[in-house]
MARSENU-269853 format. One record per residue (C-alpha): x, y, z; residue in one letter. Coordinates in steps of 0.5 Angstrom, whole numbers, padded with zeros to 4 digits, always signed. Layout:
XYZA
...
This chain:
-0104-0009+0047X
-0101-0007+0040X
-0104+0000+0041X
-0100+0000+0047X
-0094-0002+0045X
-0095+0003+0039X
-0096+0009+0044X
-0090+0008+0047X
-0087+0007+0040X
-0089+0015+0040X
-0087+0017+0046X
-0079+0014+0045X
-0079+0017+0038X
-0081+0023+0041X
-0077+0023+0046X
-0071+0022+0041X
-0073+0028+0037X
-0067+0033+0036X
-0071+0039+0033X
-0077+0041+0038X
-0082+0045+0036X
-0084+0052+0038X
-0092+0053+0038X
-0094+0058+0034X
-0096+0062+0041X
-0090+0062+0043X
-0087+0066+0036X
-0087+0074+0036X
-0085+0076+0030X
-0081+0084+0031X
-0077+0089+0026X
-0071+0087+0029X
-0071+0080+0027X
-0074+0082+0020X
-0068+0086+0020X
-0062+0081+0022X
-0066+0075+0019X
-0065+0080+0011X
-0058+0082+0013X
-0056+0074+0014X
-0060+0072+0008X
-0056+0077+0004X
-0049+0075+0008X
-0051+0068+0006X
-0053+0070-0001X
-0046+0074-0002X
-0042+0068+0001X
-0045+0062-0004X
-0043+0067-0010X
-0036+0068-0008X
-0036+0060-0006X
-0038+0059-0013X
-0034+0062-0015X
-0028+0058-0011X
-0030+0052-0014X
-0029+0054-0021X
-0023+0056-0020X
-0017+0051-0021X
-0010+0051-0018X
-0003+0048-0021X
-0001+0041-0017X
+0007+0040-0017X
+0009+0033-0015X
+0017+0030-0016X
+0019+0024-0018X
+0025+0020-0021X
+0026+0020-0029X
+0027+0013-0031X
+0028+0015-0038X
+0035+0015-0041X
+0035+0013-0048X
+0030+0017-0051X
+0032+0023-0056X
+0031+0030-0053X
+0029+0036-0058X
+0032+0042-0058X
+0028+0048-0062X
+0032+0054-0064X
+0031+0060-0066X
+0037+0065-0066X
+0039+0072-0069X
+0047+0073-0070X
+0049+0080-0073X
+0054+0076-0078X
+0053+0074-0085X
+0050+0065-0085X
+0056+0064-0089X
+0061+0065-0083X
+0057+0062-0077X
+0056+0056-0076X
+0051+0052-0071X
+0052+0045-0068X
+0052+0040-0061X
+0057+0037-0058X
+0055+0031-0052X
+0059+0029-0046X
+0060+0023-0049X
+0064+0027-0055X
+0058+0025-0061X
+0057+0031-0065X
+0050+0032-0067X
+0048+0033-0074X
+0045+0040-0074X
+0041+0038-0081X
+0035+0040-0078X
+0038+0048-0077X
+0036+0053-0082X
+0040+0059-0084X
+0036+0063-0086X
+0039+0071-0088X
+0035+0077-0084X
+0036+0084-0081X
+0039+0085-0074X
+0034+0091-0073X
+0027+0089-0072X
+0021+0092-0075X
+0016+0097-0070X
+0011+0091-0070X
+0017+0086-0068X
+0020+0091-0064X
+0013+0091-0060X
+0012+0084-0059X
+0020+0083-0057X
+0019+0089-0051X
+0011+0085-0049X
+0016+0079-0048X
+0021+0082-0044X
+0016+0084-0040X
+0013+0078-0038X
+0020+0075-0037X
+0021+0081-0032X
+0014+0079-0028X
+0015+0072-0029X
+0021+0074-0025X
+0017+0076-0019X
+0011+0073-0020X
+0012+0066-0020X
+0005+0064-0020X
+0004+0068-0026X
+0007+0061-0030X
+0001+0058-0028X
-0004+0063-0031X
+0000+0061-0037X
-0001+0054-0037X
-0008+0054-0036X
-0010+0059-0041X
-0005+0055-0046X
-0003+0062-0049X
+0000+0061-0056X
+0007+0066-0059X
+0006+0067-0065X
+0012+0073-0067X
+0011+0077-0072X
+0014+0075-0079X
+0021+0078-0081X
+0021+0078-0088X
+0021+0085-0092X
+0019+0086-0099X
+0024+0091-0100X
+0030+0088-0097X
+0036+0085-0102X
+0040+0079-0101X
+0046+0084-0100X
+0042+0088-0095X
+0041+0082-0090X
+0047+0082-0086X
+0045+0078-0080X
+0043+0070-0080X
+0037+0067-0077X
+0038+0060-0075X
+0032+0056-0073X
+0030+0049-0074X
+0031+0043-0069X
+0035+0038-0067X
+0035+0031-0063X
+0040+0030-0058X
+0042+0025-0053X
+0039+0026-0046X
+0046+0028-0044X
+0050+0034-0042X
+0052+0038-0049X
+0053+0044-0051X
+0050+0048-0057X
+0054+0053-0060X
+0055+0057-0065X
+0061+0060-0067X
+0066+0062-0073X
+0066+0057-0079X
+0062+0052-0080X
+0064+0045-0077X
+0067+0039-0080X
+0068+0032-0077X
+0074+0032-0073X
+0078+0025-0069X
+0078+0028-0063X
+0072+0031-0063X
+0070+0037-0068X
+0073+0043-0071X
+0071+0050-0074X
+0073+0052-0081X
+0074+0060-0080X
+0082+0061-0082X
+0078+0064-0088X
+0074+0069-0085X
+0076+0076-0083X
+0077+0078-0076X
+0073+0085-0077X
+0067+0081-0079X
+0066+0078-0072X
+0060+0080-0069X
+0057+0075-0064X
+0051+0081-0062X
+0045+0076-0062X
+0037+0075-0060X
+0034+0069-0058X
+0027+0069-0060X
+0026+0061-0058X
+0030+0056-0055X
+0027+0050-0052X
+0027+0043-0050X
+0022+0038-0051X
+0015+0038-0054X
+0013+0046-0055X
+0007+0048-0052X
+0003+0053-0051X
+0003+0057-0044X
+0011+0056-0043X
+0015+0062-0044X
+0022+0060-0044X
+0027+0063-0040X
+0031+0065-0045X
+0026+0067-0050X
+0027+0074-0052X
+0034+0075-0049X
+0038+0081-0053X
+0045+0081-0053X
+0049+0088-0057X
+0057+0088-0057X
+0062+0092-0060X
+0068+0088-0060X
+0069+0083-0065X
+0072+0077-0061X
+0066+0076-0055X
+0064+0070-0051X
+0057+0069-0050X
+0056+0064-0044X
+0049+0060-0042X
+0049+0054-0037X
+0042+0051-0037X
+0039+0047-0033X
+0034+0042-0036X
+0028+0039-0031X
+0024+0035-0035X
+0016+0036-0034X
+0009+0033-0035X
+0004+0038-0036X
-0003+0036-0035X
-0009+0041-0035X
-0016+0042-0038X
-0013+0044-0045X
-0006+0042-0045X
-0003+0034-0044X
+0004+0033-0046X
+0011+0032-0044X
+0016+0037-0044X
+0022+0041-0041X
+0024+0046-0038X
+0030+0050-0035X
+0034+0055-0031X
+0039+0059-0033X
+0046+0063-0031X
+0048+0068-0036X
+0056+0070-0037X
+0059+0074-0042X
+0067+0077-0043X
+0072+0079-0048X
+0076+0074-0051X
+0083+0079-0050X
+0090+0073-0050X
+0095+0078-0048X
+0091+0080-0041X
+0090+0073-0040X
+0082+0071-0042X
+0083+0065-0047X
+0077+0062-0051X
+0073+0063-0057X
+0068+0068-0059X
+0061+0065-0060X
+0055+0064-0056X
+0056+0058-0052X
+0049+0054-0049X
+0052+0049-0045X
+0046+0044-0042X
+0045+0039-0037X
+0039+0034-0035X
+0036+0034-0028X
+0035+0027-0026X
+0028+0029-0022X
+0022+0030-0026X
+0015+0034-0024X
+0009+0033-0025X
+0004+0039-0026X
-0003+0037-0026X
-0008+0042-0026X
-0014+0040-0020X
-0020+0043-0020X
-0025+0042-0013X
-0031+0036-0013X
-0038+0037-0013X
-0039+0035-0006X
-0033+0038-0002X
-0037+0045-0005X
-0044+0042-0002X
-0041+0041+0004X
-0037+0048+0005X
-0044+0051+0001X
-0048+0047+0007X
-0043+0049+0012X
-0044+0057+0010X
-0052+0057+0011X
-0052+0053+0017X
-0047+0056+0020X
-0050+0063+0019X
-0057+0061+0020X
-0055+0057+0027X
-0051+0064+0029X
-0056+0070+0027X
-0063+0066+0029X
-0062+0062+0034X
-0064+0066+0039X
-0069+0070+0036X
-0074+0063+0037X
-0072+0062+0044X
-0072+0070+0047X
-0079+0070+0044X
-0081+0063+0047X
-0079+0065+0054X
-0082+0072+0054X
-0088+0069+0052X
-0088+0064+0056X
-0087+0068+0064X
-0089+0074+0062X
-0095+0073+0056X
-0097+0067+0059X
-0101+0067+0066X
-0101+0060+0068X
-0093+0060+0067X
-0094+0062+0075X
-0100+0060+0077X
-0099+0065+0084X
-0098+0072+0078X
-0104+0076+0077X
């Protein structure tokens, strides 16, 4: 009785068997199935290598969300070239809410406006970039994660002389309220003011006025490497004295996690205006470079993501199953019928 139960325990099994055998007898290997079979190994072959190659690769995630914080500093680094001596310019914030930021951590330091050849160089790569970033707007995310370092060529020059220097390099940073200001520098320096503000240039002469500039850096946040700025390597080269250079920027701030990098920061948009100040046609203002910011509301989250092992081993499986049903699937079966009525004479029992 067992060993009947257990026969018929076969028989179901067997019946329940999703990959039946072909008997040897059955199989006849030929060129052209050796031929199909090293073409769709090769194919599987080039296609796992490729795919390997897809799941080590990353790609950037953007997400958006609120930014709920509102009482935190902002710090805004500068570093900014005007072709005037340090003595006549002065460099300041003034907020929406009339705060005037102390600009304490700005340095005045006496440069020449003409760049040396290997600051020239580095100023033309950095332009470039910017003209592809233009274009090419995943070129950021290759950026983000090779976490790329700026590091300009130094300025100083053994044989120039105090009185040689004729323009100013203002550089430093500032921490600012998470509100709409405005950066600028202009003609003499600031003293505090009931209302506000106000610049001392009664003292400087009108034929010393020259607001021709070069943004070396101009950032919100946390500097980190891989983001080149929007305005960073901006040159602008006037001959009029009395000119007003005009950027309206849009600040978004951003958390940036890649497999190198993990920090917040900011980033920004620009719109550029300029024009000469000239009161007797009616084009009011004061000459300087004027940076007027404000703060987006919303925030984005770039996140680095990278492929997990089993969605690999399930696109891996489905490559060399898929050729393999495709290629070689019909190959058994031609086989197995040519042998079975032609090869075989007890297929028809009536053939001689």
């Amino acid at each position: 009785m067992r060993r009947l139960t257990k026969k018929k325990t076969l028989t179901l099994v067997k019946e329940l068997d999703a990959f039946p055998k072909v008997p040897e007898s059955y199989v006849e290997s030929t060129a052209s199935g050796g031929t199909v079979s090293l073409i769709a190994f090769t194919f599987m072959a080039i296609l796992a290598f490729l795919e390997f190659f897809v799941y080590r690769n990353t790609w950037m995630k953007y997400e958006y969300e609120v930014d709920k914080d509102f009482s935190s500093k902002l710090r805004l680094n500068v570093d900014i070239t005007v072709a005037m001596r340090c003595q006549y310019i002065g460099a300041d914030v003034l907020d929406l809410a009339e705060t005037m930021v102390a600009s304490d951590g700005l340095k005045y330091e006496p440069v020449n406006f003409e760049l040396l050849p290997e600051q020239r160089l580095w100023h033309l790569t950095l332009l470039h970039m910017q003209e592809r970033l233009k274009v090419e707007h995943s070129l950021q995310d290759v950026l983000f994660k090779s976490a790329m370092k700026e590091v300009p060529p130094s300025q100083s020059r053994s044989e120039d002389t105090p009185n040689s220097l004729t323009a100013c390099r203002i550089h430093g940073h500032l921490f600012v309220n998470k509100v709409a200001g405005n950066f600028h520098i202009t003609v003499g320096k600031s003293i505090p003011h009931p209302r506000g503000h106000a610049h001392l240039a009664a003292l400087v002469s009108h034929d010393s006025f020259n607001f021709s500039h070069r943004i070396d850096h101009l950032s919100f946040g946390e500097a980190i490497p891989g983001l080149i700025n929007p305005l960073d390597g901006t040159e602008k080269v006037t001959t009029e004295p009395n000119h007003m250079f005009q950027y309206f920027i849009t600040i978004v701030p951003t958390k940036l996690n890649t497999y190198k990098v993990s920090a917040e920061t900011h980033q920004y948009s620009v719109t550029e205006r300029e024009r000469v100040i000239n009161h007797a046609s009616g084009s009011h203002g004061v000459s300087g470079i004027f940076m007027k910011y404000d703060i987006s509301s919303l925030m984005v989250k770039v996140t680095e993501q990278h492929m997990p092992l089993w969605q690999f081993l399930v696109r891996l499986c489905g490559i060399v199953g898929g050729i393999f049903s495709t290629t070689g699937s019909d190959i058994p079966l031609h086989s197995h019928l040519g042998q079975l009525f032609w090869g075989n004479p007890k297929a028809f029992p009536g053939q001689t």
